[in-house]
N, C-alpha and C positions, 0 to 999 in steps of 0.2 A: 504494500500500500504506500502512497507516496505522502511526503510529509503537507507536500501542501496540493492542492487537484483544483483546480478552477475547469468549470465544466461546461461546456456552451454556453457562456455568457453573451447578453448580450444587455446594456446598460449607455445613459449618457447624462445630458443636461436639461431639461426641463422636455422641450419636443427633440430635441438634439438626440439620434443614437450618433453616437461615438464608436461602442464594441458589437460588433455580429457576431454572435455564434463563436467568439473565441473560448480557447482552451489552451492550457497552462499548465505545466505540472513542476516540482521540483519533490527529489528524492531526499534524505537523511545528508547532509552532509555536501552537499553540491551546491556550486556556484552557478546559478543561472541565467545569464546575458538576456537582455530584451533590448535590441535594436529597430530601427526603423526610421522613415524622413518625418520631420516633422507632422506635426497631425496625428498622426500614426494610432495613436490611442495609446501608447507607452504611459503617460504618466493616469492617466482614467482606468487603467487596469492596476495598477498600484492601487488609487485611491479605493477602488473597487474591492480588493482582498483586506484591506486595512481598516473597510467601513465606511470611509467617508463619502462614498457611495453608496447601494446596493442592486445589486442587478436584478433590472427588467424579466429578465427570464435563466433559467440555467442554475447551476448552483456554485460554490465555493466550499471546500470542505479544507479542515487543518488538523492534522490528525486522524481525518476519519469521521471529525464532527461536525456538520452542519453549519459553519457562521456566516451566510449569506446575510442572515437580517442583525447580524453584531455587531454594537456601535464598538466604537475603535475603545474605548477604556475597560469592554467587556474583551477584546480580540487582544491586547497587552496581559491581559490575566492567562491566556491561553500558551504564552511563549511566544507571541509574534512582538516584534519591533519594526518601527519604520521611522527615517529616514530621510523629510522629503527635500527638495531642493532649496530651498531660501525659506526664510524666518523659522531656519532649525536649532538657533539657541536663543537664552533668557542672557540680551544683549549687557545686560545689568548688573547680571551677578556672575561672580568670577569662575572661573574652570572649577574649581573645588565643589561650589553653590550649585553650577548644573549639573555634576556628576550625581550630586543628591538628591535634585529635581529627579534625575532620570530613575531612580532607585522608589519614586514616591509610591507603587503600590505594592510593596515589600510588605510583609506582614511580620520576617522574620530574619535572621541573616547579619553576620556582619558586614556592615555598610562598610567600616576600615577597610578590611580585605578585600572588598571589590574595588576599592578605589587603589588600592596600590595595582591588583594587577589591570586596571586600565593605562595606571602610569607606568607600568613596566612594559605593553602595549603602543603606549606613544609616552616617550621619555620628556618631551617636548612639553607638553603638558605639566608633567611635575615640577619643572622647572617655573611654570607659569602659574602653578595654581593658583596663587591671590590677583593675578589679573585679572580683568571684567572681561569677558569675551569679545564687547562691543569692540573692545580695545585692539581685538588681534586679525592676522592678515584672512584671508579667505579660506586658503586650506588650514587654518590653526584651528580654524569656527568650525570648520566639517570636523576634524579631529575630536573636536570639543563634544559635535550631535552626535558621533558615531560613537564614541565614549558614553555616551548619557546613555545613549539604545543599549550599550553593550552592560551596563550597570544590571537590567536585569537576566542578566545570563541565558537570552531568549533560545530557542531553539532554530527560529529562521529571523534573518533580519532584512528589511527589504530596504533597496538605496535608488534614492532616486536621483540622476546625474551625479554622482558624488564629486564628479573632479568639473564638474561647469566651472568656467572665470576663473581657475587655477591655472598659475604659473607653468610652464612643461615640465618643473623638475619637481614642482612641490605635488601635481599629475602622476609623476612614478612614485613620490614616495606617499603616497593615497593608494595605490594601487598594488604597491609594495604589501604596505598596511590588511587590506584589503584579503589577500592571499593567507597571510599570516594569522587573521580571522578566522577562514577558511578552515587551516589547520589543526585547529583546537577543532572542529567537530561543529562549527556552524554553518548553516545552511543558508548561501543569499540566496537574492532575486533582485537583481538589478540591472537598473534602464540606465544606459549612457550614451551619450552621444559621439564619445571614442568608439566608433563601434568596432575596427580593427584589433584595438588595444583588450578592448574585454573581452572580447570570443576569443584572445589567445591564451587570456585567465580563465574562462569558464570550462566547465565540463561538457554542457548544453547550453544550445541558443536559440532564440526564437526570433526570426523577423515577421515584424507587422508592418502591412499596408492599410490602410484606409480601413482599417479597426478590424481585420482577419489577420487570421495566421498566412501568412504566405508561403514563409521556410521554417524550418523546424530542424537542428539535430545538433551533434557534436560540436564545439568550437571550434573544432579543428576544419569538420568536414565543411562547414559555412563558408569557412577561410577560402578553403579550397573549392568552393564552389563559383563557375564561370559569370554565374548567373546573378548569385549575391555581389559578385566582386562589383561586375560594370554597372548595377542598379544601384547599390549602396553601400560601397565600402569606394569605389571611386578610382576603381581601375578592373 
């Protein structure tokens, strides 16, 4: 069974459909790329699994459970985290303050411990903790959201463009980061607009057009693929 199954969805914005009939899966422990041109539906299938939607028709299961109609602070109890593009930290209060933010439906647990191994995670961070996030560069503030997500030890975390308006090297070392996640036994699902760069991190990948699946498979085989190359990856 897979850890996460999004199942014929199809979802959007008021009359707006956005997703047709997609579907989505990611297994225990895998990186899963979601590429595509703008429009795409990329970021509306995120918000879709995460709640801040819910689909029109089809369903979304995690676990095996049902959370199609789950608002997002009942789908965080479940083990999911996300991730999204912009206004992903509390600009105000410093690295230490958001990591505790992120921890806030903890019932049990020490908080100390998790926050060392986020700063063992990104070192950069420990260094900065009494800074205010508002304070730091772009990729220091992704560091900071994806720290706070990682505070509850979730099972999949889902990221939405992580490396947008990033530097090209502060780009590798997010992406560095990223893999390293991976490693310990977590399971993404993320939309980026590097699409070259992430399908050569993923395990799987999925292109969407115009709110369908269009391609679907290995990161490598996409790479390798004629079709994906000249449409969207830009040779």
């Amino acid at each position: 069974m897979p850890l996460l199954k999004v199942e014929n969805i199809t979802c959007g914005y008021g009359d707006m459909e956005v997703l047709r009939e997609l579907s989505v899966e990611v297994a225990e422990g895998e990186i899963v790329s979601i590429i595509g041109p703008n429009g795409a539906g990329k970021s509306t299938l995120m918000k879709a699994v995460f709640g801040l939607l819910h689909p029109w028709q089809g369903a979304i299961h995690f676990e095996g459970r049902d959370i199609s109609r789950l608002e997002p602070y009942q789908i965080v109890e479940t083990g999911m985290c996300y991730v999204p593009q912009v206004a992903n930290v509390f600009t105000q209060l410093t690295v230490e303050e958001n990591l505790e933010m992120g921890a806030f439906v903890l019932k049990d647990g020490d908080i100390g411990a998790r926050k060392e191994k986020i700063f063992e995670l990104f070192p950069r961070l420990k260094e900065r903790r009494r800074q205010a996030a508002g304070k730091m560069s772009g990729g220091e503030r992704q560091m900071v959201a994806m720290g706070s997500a990682l505070m509850l030890d979730p099972k999949l975390i889902l990221l939405d463009e992580p490396s947008a308006g990033l530097a090209p090297k502060m780009v590798d070392h997010i992406f560095e980061r990223i893999v390293r996640i991976n490693e310990t036994g977590l399971a993404i699902m993320m939309v980026e607009q590097n699409a070259t760069q992430s399908l050569r991190m993923a395990h799987r990948g999925y292109v969407l057009a115009n709110g369908e699946n269009r391609f679907e498979g290995t990161g490598q085989a996409l790479l390798n693929d004629p079709d994906v190359g000249r449409l969207y990856l830009g040779g």
